[in-house]
VEXLORO-559878 format. One record per residue: y, x, z of N, C-alpha, C in turn; residue in three letters. Coordinates in steps of 0.2 Angstrom, whole numbers. Atoms other than C-alpha are relative to their C-alpha. Layout:
+-------+-------+-------+-------+-------+-------+-------+-------+-------+------+
|  n_py |  n_px |  n_pz | ca_py | ca_px | ca_pz |  c_py |  c_px |  c_pz | doza |
+-------+-------+-------+-------+-------+-------+-------+-------+-------+------+
|     Y |     X |     Z |     Y |     X |     Z |     Y |     X |     Z |  ALA |
...
+-------+-------+-------+-------+-------+-------+-------+-------+-------+------+
//
This chain:
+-------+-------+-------+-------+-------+-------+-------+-------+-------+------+
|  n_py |  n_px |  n_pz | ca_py | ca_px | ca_pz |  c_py |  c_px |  c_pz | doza |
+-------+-------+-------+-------+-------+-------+-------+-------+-------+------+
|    -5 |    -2 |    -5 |    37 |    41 |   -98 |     7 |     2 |    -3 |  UNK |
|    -7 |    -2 |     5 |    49 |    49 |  -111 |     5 |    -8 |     0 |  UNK |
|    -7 |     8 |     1 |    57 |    29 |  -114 |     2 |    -1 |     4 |  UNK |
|    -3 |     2 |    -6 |    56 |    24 |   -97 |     7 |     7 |     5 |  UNK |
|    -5 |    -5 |    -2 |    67 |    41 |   -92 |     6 |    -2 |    -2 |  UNK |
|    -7 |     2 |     6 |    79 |    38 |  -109 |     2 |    -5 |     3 |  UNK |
|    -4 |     5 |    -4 |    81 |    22 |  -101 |     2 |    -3 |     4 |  UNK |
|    -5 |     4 |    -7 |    87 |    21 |   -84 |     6 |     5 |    -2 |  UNK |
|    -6 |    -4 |     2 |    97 |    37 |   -93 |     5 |    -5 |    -4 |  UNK |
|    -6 |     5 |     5 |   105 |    26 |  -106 |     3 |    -6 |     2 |  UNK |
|    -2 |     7 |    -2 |   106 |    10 |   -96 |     8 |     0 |     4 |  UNK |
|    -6 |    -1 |    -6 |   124 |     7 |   -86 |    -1 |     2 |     7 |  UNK |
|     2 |    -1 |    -7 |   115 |     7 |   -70 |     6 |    -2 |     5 |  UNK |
|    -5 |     4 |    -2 |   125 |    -6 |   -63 |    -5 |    -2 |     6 |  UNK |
|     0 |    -1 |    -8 |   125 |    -4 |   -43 |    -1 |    -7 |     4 |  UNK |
|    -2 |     6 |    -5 |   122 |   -17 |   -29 |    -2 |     1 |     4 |  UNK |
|     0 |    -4 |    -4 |   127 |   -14 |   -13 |    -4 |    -2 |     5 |  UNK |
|     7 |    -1 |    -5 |   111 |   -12 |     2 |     3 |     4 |     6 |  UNK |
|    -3 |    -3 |    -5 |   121 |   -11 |    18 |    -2 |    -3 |     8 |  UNK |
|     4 |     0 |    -4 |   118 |   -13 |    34 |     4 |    -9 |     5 |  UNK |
|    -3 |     7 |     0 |   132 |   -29 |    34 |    -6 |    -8 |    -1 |  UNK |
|     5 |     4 |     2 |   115 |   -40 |    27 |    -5 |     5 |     0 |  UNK |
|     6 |    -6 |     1 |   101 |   -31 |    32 |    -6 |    -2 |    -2 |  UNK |
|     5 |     4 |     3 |    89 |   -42 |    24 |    -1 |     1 |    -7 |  UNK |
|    -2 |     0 |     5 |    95 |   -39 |     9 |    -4 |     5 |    -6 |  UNK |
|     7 |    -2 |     5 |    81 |   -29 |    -1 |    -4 |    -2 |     2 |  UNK |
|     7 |     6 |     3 |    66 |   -38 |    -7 |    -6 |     3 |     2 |  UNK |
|     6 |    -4 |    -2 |    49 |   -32 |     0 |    -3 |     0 |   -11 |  UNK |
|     2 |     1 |     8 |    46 |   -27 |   -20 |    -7 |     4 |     0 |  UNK |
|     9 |    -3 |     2 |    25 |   -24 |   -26 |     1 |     7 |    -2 |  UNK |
|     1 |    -7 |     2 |    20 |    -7 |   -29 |    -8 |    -1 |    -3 |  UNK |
|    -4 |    -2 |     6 |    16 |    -2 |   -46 |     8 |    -3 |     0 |  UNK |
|    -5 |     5 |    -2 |    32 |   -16 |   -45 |     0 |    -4 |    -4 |  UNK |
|     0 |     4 |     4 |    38 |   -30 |   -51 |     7 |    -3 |    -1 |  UNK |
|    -8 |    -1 |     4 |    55 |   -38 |   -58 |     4 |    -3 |    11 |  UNK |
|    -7 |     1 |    -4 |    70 |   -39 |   -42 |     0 |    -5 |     1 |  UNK |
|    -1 |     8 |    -3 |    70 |   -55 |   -31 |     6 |     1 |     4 |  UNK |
|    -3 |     3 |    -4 |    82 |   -62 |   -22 |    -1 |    -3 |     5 |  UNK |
|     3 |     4 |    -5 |    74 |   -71 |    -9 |    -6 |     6 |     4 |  UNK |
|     4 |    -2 |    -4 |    64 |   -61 |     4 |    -8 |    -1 |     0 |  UNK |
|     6 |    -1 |     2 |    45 |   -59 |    -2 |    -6 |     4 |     3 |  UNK |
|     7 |    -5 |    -2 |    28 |   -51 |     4 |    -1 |     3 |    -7 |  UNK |
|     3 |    -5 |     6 |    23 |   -36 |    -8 |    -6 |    -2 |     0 |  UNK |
|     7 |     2 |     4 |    10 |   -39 |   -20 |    -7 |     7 |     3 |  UNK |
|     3 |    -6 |    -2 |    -3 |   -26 |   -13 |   -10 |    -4 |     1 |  UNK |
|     9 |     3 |    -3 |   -25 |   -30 |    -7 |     1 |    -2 |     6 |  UNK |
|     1 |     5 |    -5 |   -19 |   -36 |    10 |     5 |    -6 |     2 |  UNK |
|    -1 |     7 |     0 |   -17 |   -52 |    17 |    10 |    -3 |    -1 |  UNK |
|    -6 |     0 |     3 |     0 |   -59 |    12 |     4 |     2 |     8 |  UNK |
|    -4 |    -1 |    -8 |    16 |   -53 |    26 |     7 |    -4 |    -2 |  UNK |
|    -8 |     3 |     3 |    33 |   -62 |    25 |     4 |     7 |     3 |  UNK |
|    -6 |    -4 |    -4 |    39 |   -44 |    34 |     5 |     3 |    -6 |  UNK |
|    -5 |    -4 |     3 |    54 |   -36 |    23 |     1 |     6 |     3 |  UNK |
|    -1 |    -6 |    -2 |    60 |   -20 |    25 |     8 |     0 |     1 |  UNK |
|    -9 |    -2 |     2 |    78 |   -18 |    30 |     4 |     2 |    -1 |  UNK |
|    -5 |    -5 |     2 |    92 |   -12 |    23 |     4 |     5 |     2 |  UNK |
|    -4 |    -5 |    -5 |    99 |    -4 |    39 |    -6 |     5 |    -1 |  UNK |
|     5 |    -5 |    -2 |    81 |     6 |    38 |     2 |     4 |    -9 |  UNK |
|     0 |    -5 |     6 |    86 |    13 |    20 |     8 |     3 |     1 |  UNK |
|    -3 |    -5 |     2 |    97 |    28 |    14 |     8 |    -9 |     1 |  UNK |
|    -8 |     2 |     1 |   119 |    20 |    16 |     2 |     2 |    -4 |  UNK |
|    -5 |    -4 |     5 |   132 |    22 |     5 |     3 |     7 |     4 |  UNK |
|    -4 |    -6 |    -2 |   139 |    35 |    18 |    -4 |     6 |    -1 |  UNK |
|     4 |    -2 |     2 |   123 |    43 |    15 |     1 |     4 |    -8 |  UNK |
|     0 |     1 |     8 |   125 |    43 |    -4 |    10 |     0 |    -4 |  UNK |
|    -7 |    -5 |     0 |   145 |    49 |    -5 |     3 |    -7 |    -3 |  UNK |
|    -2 |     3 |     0 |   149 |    32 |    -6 |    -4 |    -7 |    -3 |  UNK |
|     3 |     2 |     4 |   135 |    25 |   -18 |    -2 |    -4 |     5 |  UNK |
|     5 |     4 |    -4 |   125 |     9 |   -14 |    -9 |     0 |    -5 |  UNK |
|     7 |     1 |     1 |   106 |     5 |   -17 |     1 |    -7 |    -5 |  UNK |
|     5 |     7 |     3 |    97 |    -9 |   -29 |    -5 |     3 |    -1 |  UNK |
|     5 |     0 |     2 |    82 |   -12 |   -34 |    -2 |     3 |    -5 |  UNK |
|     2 |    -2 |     5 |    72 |    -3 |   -45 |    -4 |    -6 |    -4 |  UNK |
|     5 |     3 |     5 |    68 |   -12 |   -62 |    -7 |     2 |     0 |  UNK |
|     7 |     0 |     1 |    50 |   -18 |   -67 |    -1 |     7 |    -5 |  UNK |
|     1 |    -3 |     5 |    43 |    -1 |   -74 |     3 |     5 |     0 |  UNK |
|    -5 |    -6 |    -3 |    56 |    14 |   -67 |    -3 |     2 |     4 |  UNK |
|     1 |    -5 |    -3 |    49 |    27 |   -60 |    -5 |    -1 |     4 |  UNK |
|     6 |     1 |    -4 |    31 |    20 |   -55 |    -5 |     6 |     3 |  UNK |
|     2 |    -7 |    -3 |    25 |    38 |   -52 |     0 |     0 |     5 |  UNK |
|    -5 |    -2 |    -6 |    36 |    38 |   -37 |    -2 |    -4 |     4 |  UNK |
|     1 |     7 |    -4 |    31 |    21 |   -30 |    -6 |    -1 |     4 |  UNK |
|     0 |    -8 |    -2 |    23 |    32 |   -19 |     0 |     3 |    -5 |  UNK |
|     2 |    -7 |     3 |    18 |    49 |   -27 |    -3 |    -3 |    -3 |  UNK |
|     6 |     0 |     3 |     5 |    45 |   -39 |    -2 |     4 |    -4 |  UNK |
|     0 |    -4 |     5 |     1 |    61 |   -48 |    -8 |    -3 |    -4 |  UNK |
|     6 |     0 |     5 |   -17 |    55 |   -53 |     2 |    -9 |    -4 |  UNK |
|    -1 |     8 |     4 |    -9 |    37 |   -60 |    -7 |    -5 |     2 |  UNK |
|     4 |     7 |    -7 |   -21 |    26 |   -47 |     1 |     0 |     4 |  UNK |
|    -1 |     4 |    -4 |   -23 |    16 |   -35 |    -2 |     3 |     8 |  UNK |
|     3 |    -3 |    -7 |   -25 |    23 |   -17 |    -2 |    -6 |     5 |  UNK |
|     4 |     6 |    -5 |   -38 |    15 |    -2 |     6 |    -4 |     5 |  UNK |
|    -3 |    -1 |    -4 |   -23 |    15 |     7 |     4 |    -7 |    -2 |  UNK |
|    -4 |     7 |     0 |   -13 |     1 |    -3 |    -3 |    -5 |     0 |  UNK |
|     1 |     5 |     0 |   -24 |   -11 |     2 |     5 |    -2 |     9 |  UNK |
|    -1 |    -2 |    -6 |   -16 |    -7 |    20 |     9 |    -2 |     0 |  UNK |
|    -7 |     1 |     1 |     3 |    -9 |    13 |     2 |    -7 |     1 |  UNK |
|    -3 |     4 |     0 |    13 |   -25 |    20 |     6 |     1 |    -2 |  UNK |
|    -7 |    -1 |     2 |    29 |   -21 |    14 |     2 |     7 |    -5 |  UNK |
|    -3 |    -5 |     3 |    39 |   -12 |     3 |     7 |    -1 |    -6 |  UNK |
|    -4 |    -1 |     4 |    54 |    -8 |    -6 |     1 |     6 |    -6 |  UNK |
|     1 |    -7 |     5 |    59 |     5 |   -22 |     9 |    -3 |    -2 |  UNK |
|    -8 |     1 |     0 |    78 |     8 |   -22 |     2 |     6 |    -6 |  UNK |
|    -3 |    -7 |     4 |    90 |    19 |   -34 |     8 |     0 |    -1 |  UNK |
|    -9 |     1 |     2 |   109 |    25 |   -34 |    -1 |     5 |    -4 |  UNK |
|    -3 |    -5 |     8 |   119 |    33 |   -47 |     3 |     2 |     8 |  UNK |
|    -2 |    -1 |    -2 |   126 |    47 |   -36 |     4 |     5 |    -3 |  UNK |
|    -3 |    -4 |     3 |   143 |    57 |   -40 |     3 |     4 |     6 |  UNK |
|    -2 |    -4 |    -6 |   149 |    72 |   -30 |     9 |    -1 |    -1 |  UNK |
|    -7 |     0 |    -1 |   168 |    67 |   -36 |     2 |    -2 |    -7 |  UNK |
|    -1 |     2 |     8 |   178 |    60 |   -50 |    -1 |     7 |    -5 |  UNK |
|     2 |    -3 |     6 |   174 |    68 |   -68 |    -5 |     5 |     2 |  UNK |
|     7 |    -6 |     0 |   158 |    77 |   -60 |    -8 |    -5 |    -2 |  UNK |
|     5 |     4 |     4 |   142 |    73 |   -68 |    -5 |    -1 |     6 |  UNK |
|     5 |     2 |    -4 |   131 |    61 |   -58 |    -7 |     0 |     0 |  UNK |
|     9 |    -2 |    -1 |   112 |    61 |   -52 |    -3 |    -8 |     1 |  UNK |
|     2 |     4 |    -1 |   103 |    48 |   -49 |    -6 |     1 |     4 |  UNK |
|     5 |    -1 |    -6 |    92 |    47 |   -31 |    -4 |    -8 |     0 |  UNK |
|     5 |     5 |    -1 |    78 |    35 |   -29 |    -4 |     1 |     6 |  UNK |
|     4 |    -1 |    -6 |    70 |    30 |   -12 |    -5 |    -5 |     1 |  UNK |
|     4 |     2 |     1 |    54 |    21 |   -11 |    -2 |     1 |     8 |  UNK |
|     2 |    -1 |    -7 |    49 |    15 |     8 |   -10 |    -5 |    -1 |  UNK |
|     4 |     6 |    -3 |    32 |     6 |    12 |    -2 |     0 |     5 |  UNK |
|     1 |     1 |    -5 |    25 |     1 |    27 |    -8 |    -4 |     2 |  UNK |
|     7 |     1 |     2 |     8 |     2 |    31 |    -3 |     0 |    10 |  UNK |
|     0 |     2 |    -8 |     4 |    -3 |    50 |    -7 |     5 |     4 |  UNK |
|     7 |    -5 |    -2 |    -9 |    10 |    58 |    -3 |     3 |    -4 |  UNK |
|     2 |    -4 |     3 |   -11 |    19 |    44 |     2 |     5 |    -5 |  UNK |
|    -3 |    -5 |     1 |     2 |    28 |    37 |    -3 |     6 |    -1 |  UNK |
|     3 |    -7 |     0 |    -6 |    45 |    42 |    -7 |    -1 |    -5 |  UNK |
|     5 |     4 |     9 |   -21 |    39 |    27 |     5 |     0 |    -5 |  UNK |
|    -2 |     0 |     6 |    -9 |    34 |    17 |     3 |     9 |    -3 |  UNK |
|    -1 |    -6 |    -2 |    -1 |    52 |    19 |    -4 |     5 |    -3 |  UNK |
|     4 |    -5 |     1 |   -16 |    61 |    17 |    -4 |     0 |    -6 |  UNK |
|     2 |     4 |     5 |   -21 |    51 |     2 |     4 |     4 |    -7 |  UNK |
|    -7 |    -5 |     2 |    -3 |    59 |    -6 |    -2 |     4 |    -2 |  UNK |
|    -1 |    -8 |     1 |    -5 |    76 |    -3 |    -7 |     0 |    -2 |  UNK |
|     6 |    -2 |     3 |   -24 |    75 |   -10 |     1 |    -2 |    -6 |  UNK |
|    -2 |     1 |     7 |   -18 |    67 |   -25 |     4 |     7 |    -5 |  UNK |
|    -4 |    -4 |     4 |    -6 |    80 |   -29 |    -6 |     6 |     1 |  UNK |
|     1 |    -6 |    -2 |   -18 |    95 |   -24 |    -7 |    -3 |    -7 |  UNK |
|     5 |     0 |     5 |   -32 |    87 |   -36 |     2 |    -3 |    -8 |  UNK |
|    -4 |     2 |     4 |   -20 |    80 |   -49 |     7 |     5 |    -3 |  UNK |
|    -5 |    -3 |     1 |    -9 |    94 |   -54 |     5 |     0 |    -7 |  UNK |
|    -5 |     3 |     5 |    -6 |    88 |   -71 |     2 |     7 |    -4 |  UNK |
|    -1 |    -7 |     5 |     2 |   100 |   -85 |     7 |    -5 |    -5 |  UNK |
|    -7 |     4 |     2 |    19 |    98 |   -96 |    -5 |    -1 |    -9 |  UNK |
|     1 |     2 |     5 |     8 |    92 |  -111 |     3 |    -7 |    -3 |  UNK |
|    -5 |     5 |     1 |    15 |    78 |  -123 |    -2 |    -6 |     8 |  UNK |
|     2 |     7 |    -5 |    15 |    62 |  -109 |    -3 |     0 |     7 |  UNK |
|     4 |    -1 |    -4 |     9 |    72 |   -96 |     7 |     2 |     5 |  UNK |
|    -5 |    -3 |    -4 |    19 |    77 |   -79 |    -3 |     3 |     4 |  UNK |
|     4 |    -5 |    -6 |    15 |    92 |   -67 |     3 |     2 |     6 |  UNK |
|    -1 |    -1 |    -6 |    14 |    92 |   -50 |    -1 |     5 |     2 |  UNK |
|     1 |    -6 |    -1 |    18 |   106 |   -40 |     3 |    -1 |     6 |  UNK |
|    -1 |     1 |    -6 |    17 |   107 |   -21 |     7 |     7 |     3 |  UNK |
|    -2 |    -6 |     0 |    31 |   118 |   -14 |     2 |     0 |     9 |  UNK |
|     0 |     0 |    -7 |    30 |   116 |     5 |     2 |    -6 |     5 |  UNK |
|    -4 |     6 |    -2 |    36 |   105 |    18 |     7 |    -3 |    -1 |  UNK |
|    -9 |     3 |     2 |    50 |    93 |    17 |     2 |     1 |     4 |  UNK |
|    -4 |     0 |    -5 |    58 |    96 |    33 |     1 |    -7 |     2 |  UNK |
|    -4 |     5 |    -4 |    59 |    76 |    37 |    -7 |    -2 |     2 |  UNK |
|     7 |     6 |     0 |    47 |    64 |    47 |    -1 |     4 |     5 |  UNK |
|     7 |    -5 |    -4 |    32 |    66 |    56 |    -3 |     6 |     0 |  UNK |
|     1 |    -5 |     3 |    27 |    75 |    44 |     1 |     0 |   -10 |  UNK |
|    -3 |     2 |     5 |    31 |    77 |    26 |    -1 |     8 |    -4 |  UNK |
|     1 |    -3 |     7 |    30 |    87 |     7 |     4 |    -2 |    -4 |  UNK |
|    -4 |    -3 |     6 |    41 |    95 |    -4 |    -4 |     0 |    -7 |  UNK |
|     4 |     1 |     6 |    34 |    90 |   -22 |     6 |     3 |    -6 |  UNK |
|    -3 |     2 |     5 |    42 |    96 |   -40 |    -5 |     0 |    -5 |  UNK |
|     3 |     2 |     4 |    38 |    86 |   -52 |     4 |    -1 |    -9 |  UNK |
|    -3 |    -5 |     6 |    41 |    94 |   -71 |    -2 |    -5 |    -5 |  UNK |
|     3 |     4 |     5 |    40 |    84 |   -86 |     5 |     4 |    -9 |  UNK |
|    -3 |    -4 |     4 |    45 |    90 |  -105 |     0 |    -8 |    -3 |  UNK |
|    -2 |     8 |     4 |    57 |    76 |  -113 |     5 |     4 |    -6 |  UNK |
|    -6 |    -1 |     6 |    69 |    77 |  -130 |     7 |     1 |     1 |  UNK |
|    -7 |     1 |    -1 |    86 |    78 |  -129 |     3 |     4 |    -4 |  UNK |
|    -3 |    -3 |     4 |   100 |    82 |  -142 |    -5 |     3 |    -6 |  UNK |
|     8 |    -1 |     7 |    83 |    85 |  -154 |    -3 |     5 |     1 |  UNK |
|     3 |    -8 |    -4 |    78 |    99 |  -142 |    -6 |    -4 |     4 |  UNK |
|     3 |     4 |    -8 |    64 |    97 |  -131 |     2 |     6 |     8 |  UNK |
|    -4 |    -5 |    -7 |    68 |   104 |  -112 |    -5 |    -2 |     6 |  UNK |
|     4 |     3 |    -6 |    58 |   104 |   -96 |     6 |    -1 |     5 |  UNK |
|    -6 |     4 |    -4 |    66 |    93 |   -85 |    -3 |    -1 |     9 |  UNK |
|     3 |     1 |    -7 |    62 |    95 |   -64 |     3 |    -5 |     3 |  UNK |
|    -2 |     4 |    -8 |    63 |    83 |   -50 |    -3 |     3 |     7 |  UNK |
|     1 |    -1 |    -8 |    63 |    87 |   -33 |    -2 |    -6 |     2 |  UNK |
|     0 |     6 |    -5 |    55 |    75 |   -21 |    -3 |     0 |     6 |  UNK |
|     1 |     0 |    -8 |    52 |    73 |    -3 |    -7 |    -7 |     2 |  UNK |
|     5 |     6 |     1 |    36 |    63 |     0 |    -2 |    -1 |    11 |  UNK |
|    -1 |     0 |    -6 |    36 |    59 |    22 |    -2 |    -7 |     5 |  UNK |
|     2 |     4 |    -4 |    30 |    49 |    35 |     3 |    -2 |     5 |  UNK |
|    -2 |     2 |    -7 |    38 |    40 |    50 |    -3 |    -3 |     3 |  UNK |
|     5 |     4 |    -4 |    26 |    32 |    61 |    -2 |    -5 |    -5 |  UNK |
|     6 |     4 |     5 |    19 |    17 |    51 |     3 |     0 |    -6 |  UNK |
|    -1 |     1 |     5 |    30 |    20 |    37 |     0 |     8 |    -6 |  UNK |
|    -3 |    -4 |     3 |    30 |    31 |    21 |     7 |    -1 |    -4 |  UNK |
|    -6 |    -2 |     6 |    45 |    37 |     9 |     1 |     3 |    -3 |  UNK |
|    -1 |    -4 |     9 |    49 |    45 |    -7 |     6 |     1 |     0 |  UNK |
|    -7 |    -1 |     3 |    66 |    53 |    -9 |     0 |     3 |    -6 |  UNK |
|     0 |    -6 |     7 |    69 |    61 |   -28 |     6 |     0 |    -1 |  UNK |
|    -6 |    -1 |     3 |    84 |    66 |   -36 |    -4 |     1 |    -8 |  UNK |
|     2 |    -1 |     7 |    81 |    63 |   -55 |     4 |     5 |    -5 |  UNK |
|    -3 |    -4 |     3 |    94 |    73 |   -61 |     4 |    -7 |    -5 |  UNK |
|    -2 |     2 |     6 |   106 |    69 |   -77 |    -1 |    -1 |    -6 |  UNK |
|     1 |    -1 |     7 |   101 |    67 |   -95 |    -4 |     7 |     0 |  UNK |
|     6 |    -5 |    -1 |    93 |    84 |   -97 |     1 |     6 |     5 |  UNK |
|     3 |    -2 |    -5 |    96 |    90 |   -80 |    -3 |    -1 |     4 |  UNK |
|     4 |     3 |    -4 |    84 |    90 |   -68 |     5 |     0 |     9 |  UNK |
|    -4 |     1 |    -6 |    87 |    86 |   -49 |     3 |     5 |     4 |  UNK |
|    -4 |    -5 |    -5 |    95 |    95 |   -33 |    -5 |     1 |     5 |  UNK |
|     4 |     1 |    -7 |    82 |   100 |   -21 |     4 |    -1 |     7 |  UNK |
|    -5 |    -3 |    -5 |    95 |   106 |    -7 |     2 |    -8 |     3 |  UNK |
|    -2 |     6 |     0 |   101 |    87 |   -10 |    -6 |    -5 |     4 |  UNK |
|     7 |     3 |    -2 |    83 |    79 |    -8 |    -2 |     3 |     8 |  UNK |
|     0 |    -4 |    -9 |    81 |    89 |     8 |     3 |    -6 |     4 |  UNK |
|    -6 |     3 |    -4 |    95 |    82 |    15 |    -2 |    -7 |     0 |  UNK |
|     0 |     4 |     1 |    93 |    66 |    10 |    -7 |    -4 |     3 |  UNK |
|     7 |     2 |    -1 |    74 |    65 |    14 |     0 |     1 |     9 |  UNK |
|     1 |    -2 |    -7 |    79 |    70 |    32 |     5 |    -7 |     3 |  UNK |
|    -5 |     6 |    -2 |    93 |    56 |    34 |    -4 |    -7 |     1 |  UNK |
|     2 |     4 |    -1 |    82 |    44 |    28 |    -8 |    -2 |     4 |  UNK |
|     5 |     1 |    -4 |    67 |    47 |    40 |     5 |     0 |     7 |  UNK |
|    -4 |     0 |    -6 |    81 |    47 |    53 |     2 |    -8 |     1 |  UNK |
|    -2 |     8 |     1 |    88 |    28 |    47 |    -7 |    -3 |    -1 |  UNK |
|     5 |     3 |     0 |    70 |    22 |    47 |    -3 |     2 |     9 |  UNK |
|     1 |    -1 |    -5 |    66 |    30 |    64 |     5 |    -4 |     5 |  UNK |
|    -5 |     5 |    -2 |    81 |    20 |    70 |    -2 |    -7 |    -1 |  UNK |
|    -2 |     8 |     1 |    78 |     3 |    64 |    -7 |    -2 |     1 |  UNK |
|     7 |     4 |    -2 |    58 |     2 |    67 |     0 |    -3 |     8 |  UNK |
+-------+-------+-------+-------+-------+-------+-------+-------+-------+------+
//
């Protein structure tokens, strides 16, 4: 987990914009995931193939994101998130998933302020949602995990305010930096809107962890822009 954090930190994280001008414009991408397509795709998942995409108007905007836009997350970032996974498998639930996306912007509150990096993950799961849901919050209540080498610990901290219904997660992991080790939190909003779920987190910077107060927000916009566009 340690490499895969160093490395969306140390990467340029070179932006591409997900707006509501092409709203086709993100890729129904598999969960765990797989490399960034161009062409409109059925997600890899146990049920029967869908040509449905998810679209762009139904995710987080740059007006959203202080100007920022959305890409796809590379193969192998932040598969934790894609949903919740605290016990690292596979739920009944993804046999149920036709679609899905896993996005992320680099977001800055203003020149020369040190940026965050927000990650939104939608799937859509057609009459079953509320399963997948419940699947979630039992992962994390039996999975709670510990800051051991390799290990990351979930911790429930009440509702997220967005959705139908929805959870507030922080999730602590201990990484390296400057030759120190540091525990590093994420905030993340885990939520349902009618057939779909979503994952908002704020990764933080380098060896800061994320903004909850931001996640909130952000975690309420984007059950609002999904609630809009089904």
């Amino acid at each position: 987990m340690r490499g895969i954090r160093l490395l969306a930190i140390a990467s340029a994280i070179v932006l591409v914009g997900c707006s509501t001008d092409n709203p086709a414009a993100p890729v129904a991408t598999p969960v765990p995931s797989a490399p960034p397509s161009t062409t409109p795709a059925p997600s890899e998942s146990a049920s029967p193939a869908s040509d449905q995409v998810i679209a762009a108007s139904a995710l987080l905007q740059p007006a959203d994101l202080g100007g920022s836009t959305l890409e796809p997350l590379a193969e192998g970032q932040s598969e934790h998130l894609r949903p919740a996974r605290p016990c690292d498998a596979r739920y009944p639930s993804d046999a149920t998933r036709t679609s899905a996306v896993a996005m992320r912007a680099q977001v800055s509150s203003g020149e020369g302020q040190t940026p965050t990096i927000v990650i939104q993950y939608v799937g859509r799961h057609p009459g079953h949602a509320d399963k997948a849901f419940d699947e979630i919050a039992a992962a994390v209540r039996r999975c709670p995990g510990g800051l051991g080498e390799g290990e990351r610990q979930w911790r429930t901290a009440g509702e997220g305010g967005a959705g139908d219904e929805s959870l507030l997660l922080r999730v602590s992991e201990r990484i390296e930096y400057g030759g120190q080790e540091t525990t590093v939190t994420t905030p993340v909003v885990v939520a349902r809107v009618g057939d779909y779920i979503t994952v908002v987190a704020d990764l933080g910077w380098e060896s800061a962890g994320g903004d909850e107060q931001r996640v909130r927000q952000l975690a309420t916009t984007a059950a609002d822009r999904l609630r809009a566009a089904r």
